[in-house]
Each structure stands twice: as structure tokens, then as C-alpha cells.
C-alpha positions as CSV (number, residue, x, y, z in Angstrom):
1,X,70.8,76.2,21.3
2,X,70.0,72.9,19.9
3,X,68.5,70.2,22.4
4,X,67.7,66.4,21.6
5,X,65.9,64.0,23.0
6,X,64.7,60.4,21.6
7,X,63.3,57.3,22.6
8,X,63.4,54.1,20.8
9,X,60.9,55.5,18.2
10,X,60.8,59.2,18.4
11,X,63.3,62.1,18.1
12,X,62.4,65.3,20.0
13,X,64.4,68.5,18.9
14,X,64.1,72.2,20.0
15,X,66.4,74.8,18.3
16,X,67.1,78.4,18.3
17,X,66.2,79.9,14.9
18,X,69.3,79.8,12.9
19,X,70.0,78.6,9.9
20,X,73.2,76.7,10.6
21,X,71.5,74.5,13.2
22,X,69.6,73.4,9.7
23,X,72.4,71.1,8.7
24,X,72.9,69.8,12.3
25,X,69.6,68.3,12.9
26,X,69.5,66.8,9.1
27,X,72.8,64.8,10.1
28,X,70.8,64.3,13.7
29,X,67.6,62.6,11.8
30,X,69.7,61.1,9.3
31,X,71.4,59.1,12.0
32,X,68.3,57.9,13.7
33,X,66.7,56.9,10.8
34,X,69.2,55.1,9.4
35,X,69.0,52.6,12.4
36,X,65.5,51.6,11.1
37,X,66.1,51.6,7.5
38,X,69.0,50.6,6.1
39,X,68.6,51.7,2.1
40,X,66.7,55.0,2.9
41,X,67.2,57.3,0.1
42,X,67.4,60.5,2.3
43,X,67.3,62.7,-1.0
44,X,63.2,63.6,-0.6
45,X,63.1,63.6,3.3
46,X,66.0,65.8,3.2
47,X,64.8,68.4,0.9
48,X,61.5,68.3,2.7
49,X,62.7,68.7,6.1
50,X,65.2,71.2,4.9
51,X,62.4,73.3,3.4
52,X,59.9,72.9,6.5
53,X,62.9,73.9,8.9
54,X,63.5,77.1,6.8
55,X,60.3,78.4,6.3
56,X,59.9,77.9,10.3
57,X,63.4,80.1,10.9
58,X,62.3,82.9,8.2
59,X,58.3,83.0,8.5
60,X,57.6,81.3,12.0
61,X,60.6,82.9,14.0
62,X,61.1,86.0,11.5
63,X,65.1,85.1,11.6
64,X,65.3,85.6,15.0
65,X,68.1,83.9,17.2
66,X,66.4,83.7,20.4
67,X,62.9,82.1,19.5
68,X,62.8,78.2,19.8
69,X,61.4,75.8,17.2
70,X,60.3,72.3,17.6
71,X,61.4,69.6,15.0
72,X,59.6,66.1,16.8
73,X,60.2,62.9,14.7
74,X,58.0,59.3,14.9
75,X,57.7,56.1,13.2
76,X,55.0,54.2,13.0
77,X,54.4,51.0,11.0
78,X,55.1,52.2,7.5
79,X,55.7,55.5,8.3
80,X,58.0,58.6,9.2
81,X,56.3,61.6,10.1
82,X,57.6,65.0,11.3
83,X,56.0,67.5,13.0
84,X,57.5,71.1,12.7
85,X,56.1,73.9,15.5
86,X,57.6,77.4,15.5
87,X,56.9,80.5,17.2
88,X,54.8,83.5,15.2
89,X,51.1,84.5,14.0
90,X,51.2,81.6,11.6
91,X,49.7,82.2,7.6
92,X,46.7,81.5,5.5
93,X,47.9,78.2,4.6
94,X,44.9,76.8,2.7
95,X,45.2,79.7,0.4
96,X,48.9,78.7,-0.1
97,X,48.3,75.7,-0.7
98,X,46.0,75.7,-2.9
99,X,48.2,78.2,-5.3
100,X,50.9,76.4,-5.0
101,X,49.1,73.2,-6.5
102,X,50.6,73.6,-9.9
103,X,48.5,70.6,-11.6
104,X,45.3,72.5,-10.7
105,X,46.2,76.2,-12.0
106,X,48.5,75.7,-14.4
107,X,45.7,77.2,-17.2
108,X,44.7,79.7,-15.0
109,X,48.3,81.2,-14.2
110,X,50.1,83.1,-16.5
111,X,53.5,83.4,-14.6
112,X,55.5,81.2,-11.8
113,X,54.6,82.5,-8.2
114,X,57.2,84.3,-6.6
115,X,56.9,82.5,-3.4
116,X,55.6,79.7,-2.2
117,X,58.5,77.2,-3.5
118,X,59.4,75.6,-0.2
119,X,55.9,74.5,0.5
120,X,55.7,73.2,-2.9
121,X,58.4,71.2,-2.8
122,X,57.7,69.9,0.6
123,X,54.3,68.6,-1.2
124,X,56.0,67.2,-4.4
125,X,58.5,65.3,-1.9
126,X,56.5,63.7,0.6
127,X,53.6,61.4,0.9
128,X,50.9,64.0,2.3
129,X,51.3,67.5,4.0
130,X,49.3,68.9,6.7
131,X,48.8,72.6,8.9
132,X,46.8,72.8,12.1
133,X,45.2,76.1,13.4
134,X,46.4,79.7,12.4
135,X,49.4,77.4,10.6
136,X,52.6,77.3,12.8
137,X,52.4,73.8,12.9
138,X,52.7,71.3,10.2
139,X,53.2,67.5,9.8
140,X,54.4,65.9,7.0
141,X,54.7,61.9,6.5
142,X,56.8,59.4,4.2
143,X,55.5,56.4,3.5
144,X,57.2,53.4,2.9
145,X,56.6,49.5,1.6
146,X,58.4,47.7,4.1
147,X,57.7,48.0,7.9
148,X,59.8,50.2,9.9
């Protein structure tokens, strides 16, 4: 299942939790976004959506086919931002967070996590990152120097 809806500013997106809709809706957003900025370099945004939409199919939806996730897109002035909603218990995400903030432990860790990669990467490659309430739902923005 893979549903889209947009207007002239945002893309709405509900898929079932499989990972070859992934590709799909990065070709979907690519499109759209592309009609507002011409020399996007769709190298970070990809990664980072690519990430968020993963985590949400194996930790939000557990890798299961018949939950729904939610992939909303919206531009503002300077700005792309996506939210990303999915289906489970959510995660201590301030604790994640804050050990996968490199810069900050690097003296205090000995070893590389062994998870946790995806969310850094999401923070390396976008402008700011954010979780609301028990953590199945996260924004993340780009921004940019010329208007959208």
C-alpha cells in the first residue's frame, strides 16, 4: 500500500511497512521537490529520509507488512521539513540521542556504539532533528539560503 496526497506545498504519504516502498517515495519526494528547487543536491535529504523511513519500518512497525506509516512533507520559507509517524511503543529518544552525539562522548567512549547509526546520520545530515512524546514521531528540517 502506498497512498499520496499533495497540495501546492505539502506531500502527504502513508505506506505499509516495507522496505521496497523506501525507494518509491524517495523518487516521490524527489519529484516534488525538484519543482521548487531546481539545484537541490538530494545527497543529505536522501540519506536522511532514507534512514528516518527505516528506522520507522524496523523499530516503529517491527517489519511488519500490514501497519501503516506516515511520511508528511512541507515547505516553508527557507525550509523543508518532514515529519515521520509510525505505529509502535516508541524509544527513549533523549537517551539516544544524547549517545549518539559523538562530539560530546568521544573521551568518555571507548568503542563505536553498535546501534544508533541511522539516527546519527539523520543528525549529521540535516539542519536540526526532533521526537515528540514516547518517540514515534519525529521531524527533521533542511534549511536553505534561497526562498523556496
Amino acid at each position: 500500500m502506498l497512498k499520496v496526497n499533495h497540495s501546492q506545498f505539502s506531500l502527504e504519504i502513508e505506506f505499509s511497512a516495507e522496505f521496497k516502498n523506501v525507494d518509491h517515495i524517495l523518487s516521490i519526494v524527489k519529484k516534488f521537490l525538484e519543482r521548487y528547487q531546481e539545484n537541490l543536491d538530494f545527497f543529505n535529504l536522501s540519506l536522511a529520509l532514507r534512514e528516518a523511513l527505516n528506522n520507522a519500518i524496523v523499530h516503529g512497525a517491527g517489519c511488519n507488512s500490514s501497519l501503516s506509516i506516515k511520511c508528511n512533507v512541507e515547505l516553508e520559507d527557507k525550509k523543508i521539513i518532514f515529519f515521520i509517524e509510525y505505529p509502535g511503543s516508541g524509544f527513549d529518544w533523549n537517551k539516544l540521542l544524547e549517545q549518539t552525539d559523538i562530539d560530546k562522548n568521544k573521551e568518555t567512549t571507548s568503542h563505536a556504539p553498535t546501534h544508533g547509526w541511522g539516527l546519527f546520520l539523520l543528525k549529521k545530515c540535516c539542519s536540526a532533528i526532533k521526537y515528540y512524546g514516547i518517540g514515534n514521531k519525529l521531524s527533521f528540517w533542511f534549511n536553505f539560503d534561497n526562498k523556496i
